[in-house]
N, C-alpha and C positions, 0 to 999 in steps of 0.2 A: 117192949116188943113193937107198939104201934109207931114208935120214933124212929126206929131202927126202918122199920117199912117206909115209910116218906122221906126216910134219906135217902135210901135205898133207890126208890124210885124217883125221887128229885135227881140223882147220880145219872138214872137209865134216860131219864129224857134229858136231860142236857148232852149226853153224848148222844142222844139220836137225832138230834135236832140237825145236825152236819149234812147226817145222811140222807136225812128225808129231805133238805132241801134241794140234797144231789138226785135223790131219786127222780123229784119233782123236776129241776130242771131239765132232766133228759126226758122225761115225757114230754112236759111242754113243747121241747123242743120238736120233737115229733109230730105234734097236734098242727105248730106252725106251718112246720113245710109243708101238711097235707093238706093244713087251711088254702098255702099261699099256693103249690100246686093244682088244687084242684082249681079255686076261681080260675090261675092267669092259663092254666096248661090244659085242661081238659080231663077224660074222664081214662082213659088209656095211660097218661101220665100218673094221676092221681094211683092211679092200680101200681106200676112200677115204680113209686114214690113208697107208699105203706108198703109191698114188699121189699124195698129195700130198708125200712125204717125198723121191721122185723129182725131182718136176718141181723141188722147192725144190733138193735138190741139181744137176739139171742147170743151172739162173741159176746160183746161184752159181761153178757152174765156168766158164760163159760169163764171168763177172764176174771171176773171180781170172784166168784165161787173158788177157784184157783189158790186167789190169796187166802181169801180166809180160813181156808186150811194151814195157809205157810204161818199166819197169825198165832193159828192157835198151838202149832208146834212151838214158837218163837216163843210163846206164854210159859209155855212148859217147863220149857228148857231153862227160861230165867230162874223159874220158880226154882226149878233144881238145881241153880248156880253150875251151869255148865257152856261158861264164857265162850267155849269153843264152837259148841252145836251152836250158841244162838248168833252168833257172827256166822256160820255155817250156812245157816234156814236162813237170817236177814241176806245173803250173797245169791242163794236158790232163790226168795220170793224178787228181788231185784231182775235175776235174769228172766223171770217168768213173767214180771209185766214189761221188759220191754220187747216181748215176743211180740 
């Protein structure tokens, strides 16, 4: 039982290792421009800087929330071997992130 859990969980963080780096790089990124805004641009800028840095993170989470719904359909579907739906769901989550 206890093997079964540290593979298990050895499995969970090597796949999450991807995301958290993505996570982290989009934050950073945003700490950036507000660092590099506020010194060179002022304090007017710095405010329309973090709200745009906002609203750009709230799409994006509407967008990744998105997928992983088409994901977890796409899971399903394999499981159930129904070649059709999952070529189906992979064609629907394609057109939904290049919206």
């Amino acid at each position: 039982m206890l093997t079964n859990f540290r593979t298990e969980l050895s499995d969970t963080i090597r796949l999450s290792v991807p995301i958290i780096i993505a996570q982290l790089g989009v934050v950073l990124m945003g700490v950036t421009d507000n660092l590099f805004v506020g010194r060179l641009l002022g304090a007017v800028s710095l405010g329309a800087a973090g709200l745009a840095n906002s609203l750009s993170f709230l799409m994006s989470s509407i967008g990744v929330g998105g997928l992983t719904v088409v994901a977890a359909l796409v899971s399903k579907a394999y499981h159930q071997q129904d070649a059709a739906s999952v070529n189906r769901l992979f064609r629907a989550g394609l057109r939904w992130a290049s919206c």
